[in-house]
C-alpha positions in Angstrom: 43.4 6.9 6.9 40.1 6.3 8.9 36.6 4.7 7.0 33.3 6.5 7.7 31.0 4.2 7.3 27.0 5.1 6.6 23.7 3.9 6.9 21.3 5.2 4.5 17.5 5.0 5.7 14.8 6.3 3.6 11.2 7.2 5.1 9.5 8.3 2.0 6.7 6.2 1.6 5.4 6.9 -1.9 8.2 5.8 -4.2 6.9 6.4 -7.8 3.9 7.8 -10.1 0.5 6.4 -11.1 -1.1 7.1 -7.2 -4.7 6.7 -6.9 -6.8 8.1 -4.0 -10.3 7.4 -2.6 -11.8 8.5 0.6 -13.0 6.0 3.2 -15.3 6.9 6.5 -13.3 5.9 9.4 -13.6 3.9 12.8 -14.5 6.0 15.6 -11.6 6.3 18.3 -9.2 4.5 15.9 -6.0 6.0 15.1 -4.4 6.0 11.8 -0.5 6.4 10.8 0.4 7.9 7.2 1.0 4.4 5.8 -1.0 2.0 7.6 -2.3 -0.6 5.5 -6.4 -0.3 5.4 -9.3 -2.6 4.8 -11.9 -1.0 3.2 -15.3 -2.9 4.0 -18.2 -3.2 1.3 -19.7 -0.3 4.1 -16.9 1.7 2.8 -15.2 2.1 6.2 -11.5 2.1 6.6 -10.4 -0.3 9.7 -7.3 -1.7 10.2 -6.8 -5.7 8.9 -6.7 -8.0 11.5 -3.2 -9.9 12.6 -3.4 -13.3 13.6 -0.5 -15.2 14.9 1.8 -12.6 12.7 -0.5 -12.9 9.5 -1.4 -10.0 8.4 -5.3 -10.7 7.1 -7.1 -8.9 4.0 -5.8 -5.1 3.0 -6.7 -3.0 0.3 -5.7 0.4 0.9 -2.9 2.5 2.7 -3.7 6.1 4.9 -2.3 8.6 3.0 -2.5 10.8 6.5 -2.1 10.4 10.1 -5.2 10.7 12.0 -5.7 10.9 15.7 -8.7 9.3 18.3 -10.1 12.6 18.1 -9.8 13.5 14.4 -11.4 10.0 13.5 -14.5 10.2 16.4 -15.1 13.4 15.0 -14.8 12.2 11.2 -17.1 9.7 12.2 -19.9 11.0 14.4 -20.5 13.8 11.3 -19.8 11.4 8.4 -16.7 12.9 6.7 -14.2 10.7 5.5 -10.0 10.2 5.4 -7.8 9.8 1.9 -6.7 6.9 1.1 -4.3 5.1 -1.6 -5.3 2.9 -3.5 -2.9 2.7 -6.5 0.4 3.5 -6.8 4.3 2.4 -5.8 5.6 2.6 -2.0 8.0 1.4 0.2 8.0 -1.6 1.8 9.7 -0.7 4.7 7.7 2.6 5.5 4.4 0.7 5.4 3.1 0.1 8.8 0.5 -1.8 10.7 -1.1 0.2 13.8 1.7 2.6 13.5 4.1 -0.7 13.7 6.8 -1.6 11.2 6.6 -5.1 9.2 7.9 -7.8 10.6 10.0 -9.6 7.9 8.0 -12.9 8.4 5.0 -10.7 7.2 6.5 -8.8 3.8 6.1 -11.3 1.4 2.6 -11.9 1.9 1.9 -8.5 2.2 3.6 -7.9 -1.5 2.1 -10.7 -2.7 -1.4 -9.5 -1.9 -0.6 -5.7 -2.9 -0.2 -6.9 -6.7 -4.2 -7.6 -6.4 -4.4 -4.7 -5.0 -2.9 -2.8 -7.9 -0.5 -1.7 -5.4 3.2 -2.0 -5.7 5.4 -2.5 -2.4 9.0 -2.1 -3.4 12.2 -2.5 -1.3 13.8 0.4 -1.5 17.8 0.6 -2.0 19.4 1.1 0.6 16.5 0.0 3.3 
C-alpha cells in the first residue's frame, strides 16, 4: 500500500472577524499587492515601510486590494484614495512586502508591532 503525502497551503489572507477599513491616498507610480503591509503618514498617504538591512521599519495598515502604477498615478493626480485594513485577524504568511513574502527573520517583529496596530498576524495551520 503506497502513502500520498500532501501539502496544505492556504492564501487567504483575512483569517477571522472584527476587520476595520479606512481609505488612504496613494503614492503616484507605486504598486500595491492585496496584503502589503502600509505606512500611513500623518498626510494620510499610504507608502510602503522602509526595509533596512531585513528590518522591516514602521507599518500600520495592510492593502486590502492590488493596485497597479497606473491605478495609483491616476488615484493620485485626482485625489481618490485605496482601502485599507486597519483592524482585524490575517495570515502571517500571506502578508507581503512590495509584493514579496516575509522572510522568517522578519515575522516576529512584524507580529510584535501588529498588536499596536490592533492587528492580529496569525500562523495559520498548515502554512
Amino acid at each position: 500500500m503506497g502513502t500520498i503525502t500532501q501539502t496544505i497551503v492556504s492564501t487567504q489572507l483575512v483569517v477571522g472577524d472584527g476587520l476595520r477599513t479606512e481609505n488612504a491616498k496613494v503614492t503616484t507610480a507605486t504598486a500595491y499587492k492585496r496584503g502589503d503591509l502600509l505606512f500611513v503618514d500623518t498626510a494620510n498617504v499610504a507608502k510602503h515601510p522602509t526595509v533596512t538591512a531585513g528590518v522591516v521599519e514602521d507599518w500600520n495598515a495592510i492593502a486590502v486590494s492590488d493596485f497597479t502604477v497606473e491605478q495609483s498615478t491616476y488615484h493620485a493626480l485626482n485625489n481618490l484614495e485605496m482601502p485599507i485594513y486597519v483592524q482585524g485577524a490575517f495570515d502571517i504568511d500571506v502578508v507581503t512586502i512590495k509584493g514579496a513574502a516575509l522572510i522568517t527573520a522578519q515575522i516576529d517583529a512584524v507580529r510584535a508591532q501588529a498588536l499596536i496596530n490592533k492587528i492580529e498576524l496569525r500562523k495559520v495551520v498548515g502554512n
